[in-house]
GUKENU-855221 format. One record per residue (C-alpha): x, y, z negated; residue number from 1; residue in one letter. Coordinates in Angstrom, 2 decimals. Layout:
GUKENU-855221
+---------+---------+---------+------+------+
:       X :       Y :       Z : kegu : rodo :
+---------+---------+---------+------+------+
:       X :       Y :       Z :  NUM :    A :
...
+---------+---------+---------+------+------+
***
This chain:
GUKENU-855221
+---------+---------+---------+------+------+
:       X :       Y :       Z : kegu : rodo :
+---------+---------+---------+------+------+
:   15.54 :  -91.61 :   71.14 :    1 :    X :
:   12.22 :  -92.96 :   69.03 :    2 :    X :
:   13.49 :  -90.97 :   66.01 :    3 :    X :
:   13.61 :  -87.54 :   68.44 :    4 :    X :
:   10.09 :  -88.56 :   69.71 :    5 :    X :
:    8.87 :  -88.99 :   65.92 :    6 :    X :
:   10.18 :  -85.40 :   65.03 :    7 :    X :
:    8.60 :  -83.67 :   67.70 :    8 :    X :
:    5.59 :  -85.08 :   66.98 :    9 :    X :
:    5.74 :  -84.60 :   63.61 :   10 :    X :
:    6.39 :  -80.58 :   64.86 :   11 :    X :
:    3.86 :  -80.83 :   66.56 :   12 :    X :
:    1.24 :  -82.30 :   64.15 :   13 :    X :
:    2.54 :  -79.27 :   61.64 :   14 :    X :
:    2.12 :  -76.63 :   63.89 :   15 :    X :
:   -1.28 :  -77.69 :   64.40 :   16 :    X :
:   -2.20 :  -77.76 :   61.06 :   17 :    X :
:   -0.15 :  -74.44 :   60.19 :   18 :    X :
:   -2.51 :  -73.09 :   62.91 :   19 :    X :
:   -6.15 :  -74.63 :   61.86 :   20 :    X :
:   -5.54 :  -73.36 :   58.16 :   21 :    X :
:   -3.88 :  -70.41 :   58.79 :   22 :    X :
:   -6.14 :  -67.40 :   56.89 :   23 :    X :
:   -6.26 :  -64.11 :   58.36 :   24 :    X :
:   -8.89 :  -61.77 :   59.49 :   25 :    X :
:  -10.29 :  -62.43 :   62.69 :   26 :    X :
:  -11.75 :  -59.73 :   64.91 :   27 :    X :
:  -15.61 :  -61.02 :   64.42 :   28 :    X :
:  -16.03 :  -58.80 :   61.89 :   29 :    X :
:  -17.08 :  -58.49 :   58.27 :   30 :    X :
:  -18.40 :  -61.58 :   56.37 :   31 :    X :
:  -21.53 :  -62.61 :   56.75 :   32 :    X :
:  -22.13 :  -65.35 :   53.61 :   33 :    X :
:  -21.48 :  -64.92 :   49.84 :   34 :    X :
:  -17.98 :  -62.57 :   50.26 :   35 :    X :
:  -20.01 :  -59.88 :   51.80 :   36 :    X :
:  -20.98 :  -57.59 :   48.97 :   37 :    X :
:  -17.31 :  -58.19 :   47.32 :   38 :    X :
:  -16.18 :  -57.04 :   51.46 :   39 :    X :
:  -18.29 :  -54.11 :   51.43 :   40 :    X :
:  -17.40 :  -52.85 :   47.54 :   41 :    X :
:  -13.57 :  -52.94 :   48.23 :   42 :    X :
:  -14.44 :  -50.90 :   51.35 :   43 :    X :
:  -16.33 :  -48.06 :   49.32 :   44 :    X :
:  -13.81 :  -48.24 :   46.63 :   45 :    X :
:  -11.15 :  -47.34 :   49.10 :   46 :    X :
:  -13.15 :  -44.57 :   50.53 :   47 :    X :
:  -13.99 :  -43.32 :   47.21 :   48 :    X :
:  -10.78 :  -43.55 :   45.61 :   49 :    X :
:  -11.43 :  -46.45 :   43.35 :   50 :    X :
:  -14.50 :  -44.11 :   42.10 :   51 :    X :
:  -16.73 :  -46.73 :   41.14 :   52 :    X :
:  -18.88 :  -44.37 :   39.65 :   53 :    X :
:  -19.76 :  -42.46 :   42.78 :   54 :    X :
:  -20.33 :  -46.07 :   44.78 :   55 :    X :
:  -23.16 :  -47.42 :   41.90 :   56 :    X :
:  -24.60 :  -43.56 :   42.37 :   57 :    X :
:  -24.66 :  -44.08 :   46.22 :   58 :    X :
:  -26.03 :  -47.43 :   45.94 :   59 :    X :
:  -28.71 :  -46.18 :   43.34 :   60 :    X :
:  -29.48 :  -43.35 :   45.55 :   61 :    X :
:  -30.19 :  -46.01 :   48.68 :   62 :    X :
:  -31.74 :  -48.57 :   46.85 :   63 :    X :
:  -34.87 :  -46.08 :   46.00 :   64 :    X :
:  -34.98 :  -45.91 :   49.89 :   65 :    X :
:  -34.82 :  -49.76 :   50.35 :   66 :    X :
:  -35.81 :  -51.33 :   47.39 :   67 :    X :
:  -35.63 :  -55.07 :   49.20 :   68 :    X :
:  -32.42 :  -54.54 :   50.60 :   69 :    X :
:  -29.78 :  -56.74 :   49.37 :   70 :    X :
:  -26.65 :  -54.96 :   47.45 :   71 :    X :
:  -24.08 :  -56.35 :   50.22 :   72 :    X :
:  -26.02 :  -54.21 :   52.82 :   73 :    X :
:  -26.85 :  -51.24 :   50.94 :   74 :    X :
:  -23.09 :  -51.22 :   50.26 :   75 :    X :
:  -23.03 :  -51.51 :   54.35 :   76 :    X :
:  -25.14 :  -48.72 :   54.44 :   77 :    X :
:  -23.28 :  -46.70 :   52.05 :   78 :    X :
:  -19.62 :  -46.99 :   53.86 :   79 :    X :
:  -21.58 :  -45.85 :   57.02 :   80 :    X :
:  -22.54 :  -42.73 :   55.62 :   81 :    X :
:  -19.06 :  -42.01 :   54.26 :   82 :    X :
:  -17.52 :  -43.04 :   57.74 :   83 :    X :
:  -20.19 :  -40.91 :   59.45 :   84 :    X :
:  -20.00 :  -37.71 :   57.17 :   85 :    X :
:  -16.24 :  -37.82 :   57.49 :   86 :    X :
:  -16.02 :  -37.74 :   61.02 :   87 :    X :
:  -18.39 :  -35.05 :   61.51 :   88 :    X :
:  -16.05 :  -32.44 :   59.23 :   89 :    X :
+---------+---------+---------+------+------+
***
């Protein structure tokens, strides 16, 4: 009986855990701290093909627009536009 006890709650314990470190993306959104403009760059890189050319052009293009503007939000900016200009054709 106290070793059936012991196993649940050793089931229990890893289940817990499993759950609390479990990585996946969560519906908040994109990330916010230091992965952002690594986030953002895989998400113009898929729009563009892997054209990385074309993404440092776009960025270029917005940065004379907002020169203070960090590159994790110009990148922001930049997958916008491609979202936008695609659903408009």
């Amino acid at each position: 009986m106290l070793a059936a006890v012991v196993l649940v709650v050793l089931a229990l314990a890893r289940a817990v855990m499993l759950l609390a470190t479990r990585s996946g993306k969560t519906a908040s959104g994109p990330p916010t701290n230091r992965n952002a403009e690594r986030y953002w760059e895989q998400k113009v890189l898929d729009q563009t093909r892997g054209n990385r050319g074309a993404m440092e052009r776009a960025v270029t293009a917005r940065r004379r627009k907002h020169p203070r503007t960090s590159r994790a939000a110009l990148l922001e900016m930049v997958h916008d536009e491609y979202v936008r200009d695609r659903n408009r054709s």
